[in-house]
C-alpha positions in Angstrom: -7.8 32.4 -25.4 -8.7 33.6 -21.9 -6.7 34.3 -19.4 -6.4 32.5 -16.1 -7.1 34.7 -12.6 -5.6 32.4 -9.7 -5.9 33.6 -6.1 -3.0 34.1 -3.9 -3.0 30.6 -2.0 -4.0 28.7 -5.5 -0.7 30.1 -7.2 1.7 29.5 -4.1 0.5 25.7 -4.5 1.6 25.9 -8.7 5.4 25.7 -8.1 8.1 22.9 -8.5 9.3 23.2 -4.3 5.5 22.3 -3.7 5.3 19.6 -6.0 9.1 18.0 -5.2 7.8 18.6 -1.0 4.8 16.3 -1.8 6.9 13.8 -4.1 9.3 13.5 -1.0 6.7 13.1 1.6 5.1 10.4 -0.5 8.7 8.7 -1.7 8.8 8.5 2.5 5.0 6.9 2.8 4.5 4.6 0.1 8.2 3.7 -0.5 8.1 4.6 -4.3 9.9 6.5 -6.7 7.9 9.4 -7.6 8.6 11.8 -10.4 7.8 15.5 -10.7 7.3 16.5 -14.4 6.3 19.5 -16.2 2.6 19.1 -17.9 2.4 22.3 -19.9 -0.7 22.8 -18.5 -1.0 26.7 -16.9 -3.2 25.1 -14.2 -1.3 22.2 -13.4 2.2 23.3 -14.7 4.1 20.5 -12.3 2.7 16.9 -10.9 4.1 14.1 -9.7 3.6 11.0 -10.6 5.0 7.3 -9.1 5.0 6.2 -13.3 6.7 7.3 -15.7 5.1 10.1 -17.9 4.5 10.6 -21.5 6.1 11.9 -24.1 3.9 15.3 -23.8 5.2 15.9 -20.0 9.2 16.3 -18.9 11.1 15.1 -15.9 12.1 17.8 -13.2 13.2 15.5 -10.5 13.3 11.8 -9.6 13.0 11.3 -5.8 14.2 7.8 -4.9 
């Protein structure tokens, strides 16, 4: 396994407050619930999502 070298601005935008800041802004936009889950994925470690995800991924936060 190798290991991952982020830079500075990549790894400030890997955190849940960045991920729940987008789900609000686009709850406010489109109107839709939108979750923020965990993916396991050291890249991607939060997204959000308007659907519900799978059984691999785990709800932080509804925004509704």
């Amino acid at each position: 396994m190798t290991a991952i070298t982020l830079s500075p601005l990549r790894y400030s935008l890997l955190n849940f407050g960045t991920a729940y800041a987008v789900a609000c802004q686009l709850r406010e936009t489109t109107g839709a619930d939108q979750f923020v889950v965990r993916t396991g994925n050291p890249l991607q470690p939060f997204r959000v999502s308007r659907h519900l995800p799978d059984n691999t991924e785990t709800i932080l936060a509804l925004v509704a």
